[in-house]
N, C-alpha and C positions, 0 to 999 in steps of 0.2 A: 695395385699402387695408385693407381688411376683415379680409384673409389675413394682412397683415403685422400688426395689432395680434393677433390671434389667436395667430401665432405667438411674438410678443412675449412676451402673456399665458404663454403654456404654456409660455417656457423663464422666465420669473419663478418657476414655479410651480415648474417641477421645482426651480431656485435654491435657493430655501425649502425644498422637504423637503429636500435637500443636505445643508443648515446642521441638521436638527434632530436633537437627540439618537437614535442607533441607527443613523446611517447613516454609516458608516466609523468612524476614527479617534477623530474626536471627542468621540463620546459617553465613551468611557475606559470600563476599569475594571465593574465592578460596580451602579453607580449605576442604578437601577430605579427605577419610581415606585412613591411611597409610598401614594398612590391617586391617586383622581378626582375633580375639582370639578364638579359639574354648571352649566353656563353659564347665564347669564341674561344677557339686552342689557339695554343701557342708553345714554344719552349717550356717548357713546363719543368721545370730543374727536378728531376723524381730520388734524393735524399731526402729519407725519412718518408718513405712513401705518401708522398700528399694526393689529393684528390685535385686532378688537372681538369678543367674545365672541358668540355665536348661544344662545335658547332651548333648551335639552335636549340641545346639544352634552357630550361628558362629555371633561374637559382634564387630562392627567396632573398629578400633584402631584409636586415633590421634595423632599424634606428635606436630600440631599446634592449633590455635585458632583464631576466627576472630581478625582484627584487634583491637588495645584499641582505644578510641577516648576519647571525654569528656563528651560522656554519648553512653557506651557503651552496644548495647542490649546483656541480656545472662537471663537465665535462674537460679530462686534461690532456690536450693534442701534443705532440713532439716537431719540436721545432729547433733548427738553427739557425741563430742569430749572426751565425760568420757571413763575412765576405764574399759572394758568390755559391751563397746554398741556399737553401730554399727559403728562408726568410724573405727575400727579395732586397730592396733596399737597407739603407741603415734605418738604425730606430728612429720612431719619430719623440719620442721624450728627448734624447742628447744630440740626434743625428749622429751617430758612431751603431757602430757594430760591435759584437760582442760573443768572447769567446766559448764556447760548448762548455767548456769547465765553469762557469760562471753559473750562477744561481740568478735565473733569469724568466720574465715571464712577457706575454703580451693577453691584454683581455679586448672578448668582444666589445664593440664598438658600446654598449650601454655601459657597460661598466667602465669600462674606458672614462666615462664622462668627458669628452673634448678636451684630456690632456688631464684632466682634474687627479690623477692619481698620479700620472707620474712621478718617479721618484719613491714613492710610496711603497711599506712591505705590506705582502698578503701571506697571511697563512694557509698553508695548504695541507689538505689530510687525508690522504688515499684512506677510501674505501673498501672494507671488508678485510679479507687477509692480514695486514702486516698494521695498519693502523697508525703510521710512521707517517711526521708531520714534517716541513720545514717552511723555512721563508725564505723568500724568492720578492725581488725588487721589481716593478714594473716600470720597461722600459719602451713599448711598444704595445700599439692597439692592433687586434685581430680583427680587421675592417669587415665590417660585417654588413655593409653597405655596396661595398666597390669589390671589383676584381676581375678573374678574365682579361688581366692585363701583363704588361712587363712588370709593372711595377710591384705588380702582387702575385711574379712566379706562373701566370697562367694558371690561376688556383681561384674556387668560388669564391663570394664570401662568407665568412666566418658563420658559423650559425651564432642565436645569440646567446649561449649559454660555456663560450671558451673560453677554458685559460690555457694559454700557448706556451709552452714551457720550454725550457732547454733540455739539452741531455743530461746537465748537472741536477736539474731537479727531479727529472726521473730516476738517475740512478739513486741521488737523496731517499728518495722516496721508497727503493727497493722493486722497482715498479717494470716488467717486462716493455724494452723502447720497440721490440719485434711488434708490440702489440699494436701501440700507435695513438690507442682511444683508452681512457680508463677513468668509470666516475671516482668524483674525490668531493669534496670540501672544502670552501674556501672563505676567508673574511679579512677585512683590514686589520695586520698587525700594530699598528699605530705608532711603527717609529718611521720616520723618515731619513 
């Protein structure tokens, strides 16, 4: 029994490097980090199993992101945007929170644009298997700069290739939430 969580463990792990920026496709482009955060723990809220930052771990920084196209590769995290979970604070597009059942997203900090999409829908379209698309509002940036703090959960930042979604958009999607990481597809739908 031992063997099989072990090996569980270690294809999760390889999973996750997979998904992080520099390995393959993905990353896109140019996009390098702009530096290093030095980690500090903290409370670290662990719904939705996030990655809590370590003492003296040093976490890349981004200021960009690949470019967008009209099926843009990125990786799609599970995130609550409620009151008191892991999201950390309220969004910063409305300043409010917002519920799990909501169709809901936050992108790293390039894409983000300094607030530029807010409000804004994205289309999104898991990868491989089911093929099953939805749109999802952006109401919040996946700080891909800061973190290691309260404000952001005691969690890195963001690599720059995320779109942070709720659990309405995962289950949208057909998309295991155990899993946590899963490539997808994504572009501006154009309605606001």
């Amino acid at each position: 029994m031992a063997m099989i969580f072990l090996l569980a463990a270690l294809s999760t792990t390889h999973l996750a490097s997979s998904l992080r920026p520099g390995a393959g496709a993905i990353a896109g482009g140019a996009c390098r980090p702009s530096g290093y955060l030095p980690g500090k723990s903290g409370n670290c809220e662990k719904i939705n199993d996030p990655d809590c930052c370590e003492d003296g771990k040093a976490y890349p920084q981004y200021r960009c992101s690949p470019p967008v196209t009209a099926a843009t590769g990125a990786v799609l995290t599970l995130n609550s945007f409620e009151k008191g979970k892991d999201g950390g604070g309220p969004s910063e597009c409305d300043n409010a929170y917002h519920s799990d059942g909501e169709l809901v997203v936050a992108l790293s900090t390039g894409w983000f644009a300094g607030m530029a999409r807010c409000g804004h829908r994205v289309r999104i379209t898991a990868s491989g298997g089911s093929g099953r698309s939805v749109v999802a509002k952006v109401v919040d940036e996946c700080d891909s700069v800061h973190g290691c703090d309260g404000e952001h959960n005691y969690e890195p930042p963001c690599d720059n290739n995320i779109v942070d979604a709720s659990p309405a958009v995962w289950d949208a999607l057909g998309l295991d939430k155990s899993v946590g990481m899963e490539h997808i597809t994504w572009s501006d739908d154009g309605d606001e």
